[in-house]
N, C-alpha and C positions, 0 to 999 in steps of 0.2 A: 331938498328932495331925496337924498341918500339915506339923510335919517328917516323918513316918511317909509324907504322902504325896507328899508331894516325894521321896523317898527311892524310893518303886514307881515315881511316876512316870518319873523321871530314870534305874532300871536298865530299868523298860518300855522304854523311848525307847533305851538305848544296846543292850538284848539285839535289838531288832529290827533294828537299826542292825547288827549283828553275823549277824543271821540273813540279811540280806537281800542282804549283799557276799558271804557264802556260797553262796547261792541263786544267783546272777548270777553266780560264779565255777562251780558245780558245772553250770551248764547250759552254760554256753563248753567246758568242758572235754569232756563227753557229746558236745558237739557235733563239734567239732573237736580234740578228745584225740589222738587218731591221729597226727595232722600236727605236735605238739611236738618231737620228736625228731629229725625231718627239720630244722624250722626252727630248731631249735638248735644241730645240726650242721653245716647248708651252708653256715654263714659264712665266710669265707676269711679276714677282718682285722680287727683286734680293734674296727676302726670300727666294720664290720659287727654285729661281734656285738653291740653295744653299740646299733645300732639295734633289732637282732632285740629284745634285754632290754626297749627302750622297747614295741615294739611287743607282745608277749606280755605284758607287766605293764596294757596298755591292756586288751587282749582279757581277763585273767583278775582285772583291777581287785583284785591285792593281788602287790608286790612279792616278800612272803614264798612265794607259790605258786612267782615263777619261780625264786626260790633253792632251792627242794626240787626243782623238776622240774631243774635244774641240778644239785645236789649229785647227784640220782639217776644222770642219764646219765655226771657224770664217775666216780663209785665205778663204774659197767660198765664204762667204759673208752672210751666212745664222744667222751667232749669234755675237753680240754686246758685244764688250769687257767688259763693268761692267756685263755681265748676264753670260758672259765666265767666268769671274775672281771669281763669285761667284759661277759659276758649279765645276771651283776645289777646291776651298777652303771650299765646301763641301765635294770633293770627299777626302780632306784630313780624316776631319772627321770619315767618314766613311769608310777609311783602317783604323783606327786606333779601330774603333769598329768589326772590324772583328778580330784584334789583340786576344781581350776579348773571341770573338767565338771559335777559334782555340786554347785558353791558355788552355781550360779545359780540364782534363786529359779524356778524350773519347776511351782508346785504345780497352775496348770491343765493338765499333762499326765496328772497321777493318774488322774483316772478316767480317760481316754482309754487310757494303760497298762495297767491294771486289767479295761478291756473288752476293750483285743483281748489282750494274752496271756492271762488266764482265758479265755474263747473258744480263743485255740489249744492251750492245755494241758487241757482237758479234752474238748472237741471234735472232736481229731483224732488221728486215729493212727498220724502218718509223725513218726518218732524227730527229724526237723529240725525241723519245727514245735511239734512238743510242747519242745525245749527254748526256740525260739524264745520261746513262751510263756511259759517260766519264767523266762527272762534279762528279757523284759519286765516283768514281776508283779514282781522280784526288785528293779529300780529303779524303779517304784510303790513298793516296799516303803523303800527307801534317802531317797524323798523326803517321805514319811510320817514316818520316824524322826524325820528332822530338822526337820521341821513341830511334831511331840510336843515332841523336843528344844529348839528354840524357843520354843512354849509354856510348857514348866514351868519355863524360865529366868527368863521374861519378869517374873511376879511375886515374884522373889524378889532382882532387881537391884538393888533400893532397900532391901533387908532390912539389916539394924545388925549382921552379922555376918560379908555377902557382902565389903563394900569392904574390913572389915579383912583376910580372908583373901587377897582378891584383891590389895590395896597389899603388905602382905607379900609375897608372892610375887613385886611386881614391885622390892621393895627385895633379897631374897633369891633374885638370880636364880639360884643355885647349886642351894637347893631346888625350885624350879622346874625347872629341867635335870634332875632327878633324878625326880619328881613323872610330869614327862613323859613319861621312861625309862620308870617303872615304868605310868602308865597305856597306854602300847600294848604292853608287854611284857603285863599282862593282857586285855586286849582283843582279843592277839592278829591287828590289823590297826591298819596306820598311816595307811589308807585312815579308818577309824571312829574315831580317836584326833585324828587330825588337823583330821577335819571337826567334832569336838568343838570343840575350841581355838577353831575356825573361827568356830563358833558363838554359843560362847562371849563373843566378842570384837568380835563383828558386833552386840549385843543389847547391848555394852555391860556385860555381867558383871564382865570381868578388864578390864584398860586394855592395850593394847599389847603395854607392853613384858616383861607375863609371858607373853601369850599367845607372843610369840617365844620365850620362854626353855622354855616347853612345848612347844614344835614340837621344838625342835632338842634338847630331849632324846627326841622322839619317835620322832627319828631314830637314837637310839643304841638305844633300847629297838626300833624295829622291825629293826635290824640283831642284838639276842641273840635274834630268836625261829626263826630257821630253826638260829641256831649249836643252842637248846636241843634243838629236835624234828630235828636231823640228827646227837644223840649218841650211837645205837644202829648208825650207819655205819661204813664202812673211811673210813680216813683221807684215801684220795685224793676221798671225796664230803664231807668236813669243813672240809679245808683253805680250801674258797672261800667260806662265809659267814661262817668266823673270820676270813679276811682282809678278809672284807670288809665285818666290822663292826670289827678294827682300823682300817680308812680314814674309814668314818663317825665313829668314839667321837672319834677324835682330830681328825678338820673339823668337826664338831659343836660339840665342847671346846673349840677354838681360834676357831670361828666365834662362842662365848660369851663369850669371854673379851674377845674384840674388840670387839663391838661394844657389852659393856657396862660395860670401862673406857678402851676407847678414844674413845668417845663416847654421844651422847647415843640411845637407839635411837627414839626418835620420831622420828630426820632420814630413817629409812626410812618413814614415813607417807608415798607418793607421792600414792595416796587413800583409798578408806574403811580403816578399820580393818582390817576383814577380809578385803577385797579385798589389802591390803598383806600381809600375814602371808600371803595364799597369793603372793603374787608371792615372797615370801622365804624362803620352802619351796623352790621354783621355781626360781629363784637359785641357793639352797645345791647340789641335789641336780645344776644345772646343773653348776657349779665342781667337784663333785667328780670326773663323770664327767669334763670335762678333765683334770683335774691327774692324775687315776687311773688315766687309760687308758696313757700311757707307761708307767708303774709296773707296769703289770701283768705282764708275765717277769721283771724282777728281784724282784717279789714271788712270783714260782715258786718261784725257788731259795731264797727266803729260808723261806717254809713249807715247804718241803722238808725244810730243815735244823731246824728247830722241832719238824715230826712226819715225821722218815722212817717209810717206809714200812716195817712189819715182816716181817719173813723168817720163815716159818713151816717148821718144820723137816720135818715131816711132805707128802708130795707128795699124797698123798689127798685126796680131797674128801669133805667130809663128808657134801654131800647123795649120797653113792653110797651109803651107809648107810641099812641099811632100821630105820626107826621102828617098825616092829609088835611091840606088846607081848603077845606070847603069856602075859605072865600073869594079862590082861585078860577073858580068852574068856569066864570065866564071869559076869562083870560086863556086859550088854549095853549100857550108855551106854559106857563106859571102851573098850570093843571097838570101837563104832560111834567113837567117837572117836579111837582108835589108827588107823583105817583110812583118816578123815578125812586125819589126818594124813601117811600113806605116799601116799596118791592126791593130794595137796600137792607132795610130795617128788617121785611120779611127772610130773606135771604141769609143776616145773620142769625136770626132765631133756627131757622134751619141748620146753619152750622153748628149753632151752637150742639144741638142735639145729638149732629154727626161726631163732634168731638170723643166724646167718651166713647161709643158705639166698639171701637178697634181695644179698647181697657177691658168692656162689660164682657169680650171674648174672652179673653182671659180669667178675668176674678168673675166673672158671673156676679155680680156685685144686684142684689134685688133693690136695693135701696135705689140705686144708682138705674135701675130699669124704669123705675116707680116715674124718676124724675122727669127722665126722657120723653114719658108719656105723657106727664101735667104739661111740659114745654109745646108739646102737638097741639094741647087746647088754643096757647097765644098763638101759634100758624094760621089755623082753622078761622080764630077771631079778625087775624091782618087779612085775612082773602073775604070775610063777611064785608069788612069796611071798606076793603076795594073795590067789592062790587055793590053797595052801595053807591061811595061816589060814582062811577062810572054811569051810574044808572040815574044821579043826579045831574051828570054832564050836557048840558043844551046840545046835542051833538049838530042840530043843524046849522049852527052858528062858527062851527070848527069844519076847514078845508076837509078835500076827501082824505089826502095825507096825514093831514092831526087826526082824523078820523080813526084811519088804519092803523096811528102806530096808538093811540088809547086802545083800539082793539088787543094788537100782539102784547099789550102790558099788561092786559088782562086775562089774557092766554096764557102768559109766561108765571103769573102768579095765581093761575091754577094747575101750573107745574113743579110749583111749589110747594102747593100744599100740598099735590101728589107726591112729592119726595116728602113731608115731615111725616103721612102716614106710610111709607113705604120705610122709615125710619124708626116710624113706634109701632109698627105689626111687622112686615117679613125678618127686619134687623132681629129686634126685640125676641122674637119667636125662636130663632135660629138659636142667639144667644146663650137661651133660657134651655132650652134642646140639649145645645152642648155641656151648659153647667150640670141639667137636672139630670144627664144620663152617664157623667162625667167621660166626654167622649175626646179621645186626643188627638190632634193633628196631627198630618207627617212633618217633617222638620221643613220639607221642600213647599210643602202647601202649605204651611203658614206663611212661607217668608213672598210665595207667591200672594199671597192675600195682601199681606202689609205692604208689600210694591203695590197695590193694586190701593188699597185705602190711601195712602202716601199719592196718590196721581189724582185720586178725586179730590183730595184734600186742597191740593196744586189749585184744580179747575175751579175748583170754590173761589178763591181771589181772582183769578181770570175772568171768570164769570161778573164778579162785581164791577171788574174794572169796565166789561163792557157795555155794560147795561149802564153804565155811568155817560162814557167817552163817548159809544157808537163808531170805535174805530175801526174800521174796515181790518186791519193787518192783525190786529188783536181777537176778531171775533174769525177770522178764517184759522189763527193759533188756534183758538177753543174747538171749532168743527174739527181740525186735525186731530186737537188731544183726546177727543171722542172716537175716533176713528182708532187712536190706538189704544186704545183703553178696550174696546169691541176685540177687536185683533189681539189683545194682552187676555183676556178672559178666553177666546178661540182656545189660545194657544196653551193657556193654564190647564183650562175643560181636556183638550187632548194629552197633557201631558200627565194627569189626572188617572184619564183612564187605562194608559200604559202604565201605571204604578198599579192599577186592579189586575191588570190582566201580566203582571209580573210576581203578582201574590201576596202580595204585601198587602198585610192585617192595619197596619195602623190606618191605612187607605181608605179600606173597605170599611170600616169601622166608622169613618167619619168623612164616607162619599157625599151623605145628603148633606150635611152642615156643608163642607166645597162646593160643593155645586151652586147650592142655595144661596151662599155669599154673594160668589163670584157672577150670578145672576142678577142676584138686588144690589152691587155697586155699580155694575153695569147700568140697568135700569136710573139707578137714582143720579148717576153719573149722565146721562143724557135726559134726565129732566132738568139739571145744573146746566146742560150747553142749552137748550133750547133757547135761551136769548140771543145767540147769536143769529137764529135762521133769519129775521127781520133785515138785517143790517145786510145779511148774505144778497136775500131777494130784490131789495132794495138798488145793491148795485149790480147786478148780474150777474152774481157771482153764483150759482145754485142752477145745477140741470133741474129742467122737469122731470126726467125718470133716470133711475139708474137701469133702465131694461135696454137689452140691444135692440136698437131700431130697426135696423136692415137687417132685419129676419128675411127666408125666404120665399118667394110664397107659394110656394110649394106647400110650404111646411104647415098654412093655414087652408088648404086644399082639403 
């Protein structure tokens, strides 16, 4: 029975320990999601980017995030494998200094955590606050884990079967390295794997010299978890966490081998046990990024030739293919789900188009306008064949409900097509405006534009996910990020016209291209949420008016 609950206790302690680095990564990201892409792209030298990795791996407190948000933008075609391989080989870095952040004994800040983020997460309802709150509550949660996690170690330190385990493992450091591997390969964070070990070794469980031999296989096992969840990609978004857990396996491997037949590993004890072991985490992940960042263009060429790129012989794209299965109709889930699926397909061709739109500002690139526009015809074509089907659908043979939601999906992708022409006429116009009349932005109203493309860009994947899921907490996200995107345009428009009315030429010059933007992202930006009002209405979540009811009536006298 003792062991039974040592066993609840100890996955207690490690699943909240996993839930809580979650939580605190999914509110960073809600928060300032948008501005990834920018800050992973503007790097210029592979130094750079290698700071950027430290600092995004700080912000999203799990290595493995920045490697997926890396592997994604380079399979688009947006980042250059030596500038990728040096974004995670920082981002290693930098879980490895959050390690340090989290080791200090902080448990009088829990409840203080605990009160003001529950307070702003449930008490407010400005989309920054609400994650503020949850990024607070989330390390309350992180230092609670390891409170638990200390505790249910604590009695069982002296137990007749911990030291043999634990001496084992520091005689067979090789199991140990392996042990390690596979505990944050499942854990799935080397942030939670790490601070295990940490803890572990601070309490006096393991001695030392296994707790090292478990870090530094921790580090090979957190290097295979983006290669495993980045296997369903093209090859140019693979190439940079294979390579870049080649670099880790093998200074990991070699960092094991050395330090434990080369000598004694207790000569690294500078001071406490666990204080040392995060200095040598610290260390390792230091070393590497040196030794790795020259390496990183001759490790281009070298994954290059390992998985070239494949040549597909067909010039087609697949998503210009419509998915509706007309032989669905009479099945109303299988229908409602066929459509799901084309208004997915429809949705990326929409993005696709929006992609370049924020570049054509800049280069005014005509070729590139040309494109935009042939892409509106495949829109145009997915909204013909939707309503089509729709209009093939037996509707009296489908509940009032399947009814209603065949209706809003055929609404919703005629808000679609409304955004691909709102994409290849107001976008395009403006564009072409700015190019043909060579007109210049202020520094402050471009960089308000790009926060502004960067937040639709955001809504674009929120949107898909909802229209997917139908989750309630996800589509009242999307209604918020509308709401602030409306309020972020407000407040640009005003801040706009204090730059007119302050004198400034470059302003004046180039009011109508601002205005016109910040109007048509807006616009196309709330044809992007409109999936969510179904899902809103659905559960009660949506007033009938936003007008003040108890007016008085007088006032209609």
């Amino acid at each position: 029975m003792a062991i039974l609950t040592f066993l609840l206790n100890l996955s207690g302690a490690i699943m909240l320990l996993l839930f809580a680095v979650r939580m605190v990564r999914t509110g960073i990201e809600r928060s300032v999601g948008a501005s990834f892409q920018r800050w992973l792209t503007e790097s210029t030298s592979l130094i750079g980017s290698g700071a950027t990795g430290i600092m995004l791996a700080l912000i999203l407190q799990s290595s493995a995030a920045v490697a997926l948000l890396t592997s994604g933008f380079a399979a688009a075609g947006y980042l250059a494998f030596p500038a990728g391989l040096a974004v995670v080989l920082g981002g290693d870095l930098g879980s490895a200094l959050i390690i340090q952040v989290l080791s200090f004994r902080l448990d009088w800040l829990i409840p203080l955590l605990l009160t003001v983020g529950g307070f702003l997460f449930v008490k407010t309802e400005g989309r920054r606050w609400r994650q503020a709150g949850r990024i607070l509550m989330g390390i309350a949660f992180i230092l609670i884990s390891l409170q638990l996690l200390r505790q249910t170690m604590e009695p069982i330190k002296d137990s007749a079967f911990l030291p043999a385990i634990a001496q084992y493992l520091a005689r067979d450091f090789i199991t140990a390295f392996l042990v390690g591997a596979a505990l944050a390969f499942i854990m799935h964070s080397s942030v939670a794997a790490v601070l295990m070990c940490v803890t572990l070794v601070h309490i006096d469980a393991i001695p030392f010299a296994a707790g090292l031999s478990l870090v530094l296989g921790a580090n090979l096992g957190s290097a295979a978890i983006p290669v495993y969840l980045t296997r369903g990609m093209d090859l140019e978004g693979r190439r940079i966490p294979i390579a870049n857990m080649m670099l880790r396996g093998t200074w990991a491997l070699a960092a094991l081998l050395v330090i434990n037949l080369g000598f004694d590993p207790s000569h690294l004890l500078i001071v406490s046990p666990g204080q040392s072991l995060i200095y040598a985490h610290i260390a390792f992940n230091l070393s590497l990024l040196i030794v790795a960042l020259p390496l990183c263009r001759p490790l281009g060429y070298l994954m290059l030739a390992m998985l070239p790129s494949r040549v597909h012989a067909a010039p087609d794209r697949h998503d210009e293919i419509s998915v509706l299965d007309h032989g669905a109709l009479e099945a109303p889930q299988m229908a409602i789900a066929s459509l799901k699926r084309e208004l997915l397909r429809m949705m990326g061709l929409v993005e696709r188009m929006f992609e370049p739109i924020q570049s054509l500002y800049d280069s005014g690139d005509k070729v590139g306008m040309r494109a935009v526009k042939l892409q509106d015809k495949a829109v145009n074509a997915a909204l013909l064949d939707i309503r089509r089907y729709v209009a093939a659908i037996p509707i009296e043979a489908y509940s009032k409900g399947e009814a209603k939601t065949v209706r809003s999906l055929m609404e919703y992708a005629i808000r679609l097509e409304a955004a691909g022409d709102l994409l290849a006429g107001q976008f395009l116009r403006t564009a072409a405006e700015k190019s043909d009349q060579q007109i210049t932005l202020s520094a402050e109203g471009w960089a308000e534009l790009v926060h502004m493309f960067e937040a639709v860009r955001a809504n674009f994947r929120l949107a898909g996910n909802v229209l997917i899921s139908d989750d309630l907490e996800s589509a009242r996200l999307l209604v918020m990020e509308k709401t602030e995107i409306k309020q972020e345009e407000r407040r640009s428009r005003k801040r706009h016209l204090q730059r007119l009315s302050d004198g400034r030429a470059d302003s004046f010059q180039s009011s109508d291209v601002h205005l016109e933007t910040l109007r048509a992202l807006r616009d196309l930006n709330g044809h992007i949420s409109a999936v969510a009002y179904p899902i809103l209405y659905r559960n009660g979540q949506l007033l009938e008016t936003r007008l003040i009811r108890n007016i008085q009536d007088e006032a209609e006298d």
